[in-house]
C-alpha positions, 0 to 999 in steps of 0.5 A: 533550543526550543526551536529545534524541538519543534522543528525536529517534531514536526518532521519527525510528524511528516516522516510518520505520516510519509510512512502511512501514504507509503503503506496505504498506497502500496497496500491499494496497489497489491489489491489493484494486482490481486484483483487483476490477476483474479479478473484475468483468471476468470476470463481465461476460465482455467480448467478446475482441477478434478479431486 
């Protein structure tokens, strides 16, 4: 019985920590788009709207 708590732990352990890789590494790749889409906007240098 022990054995499968500790089992059943230690993947839950590795499930939490594939969670975190997952959101930091899909947080990194919105940023990565964020900022593409920013460089690309300043080399084609919209045209600013004038109020």
């Amino acid at each position: 019985m022990l054995f499968f708590l500790q089992l059943a732990n230690e993947i839950f352990k590795i499930e939490i920590y594939f969670c975190q890789y997952v959101l930091s590494e899909s947080k990194h790749y919105i940023e990565d788009k964020i900022r593409v889409n920013v460089s690309n906007k300043r080399n084609l240098k919209i045209p600013k709207c004038k109020r």
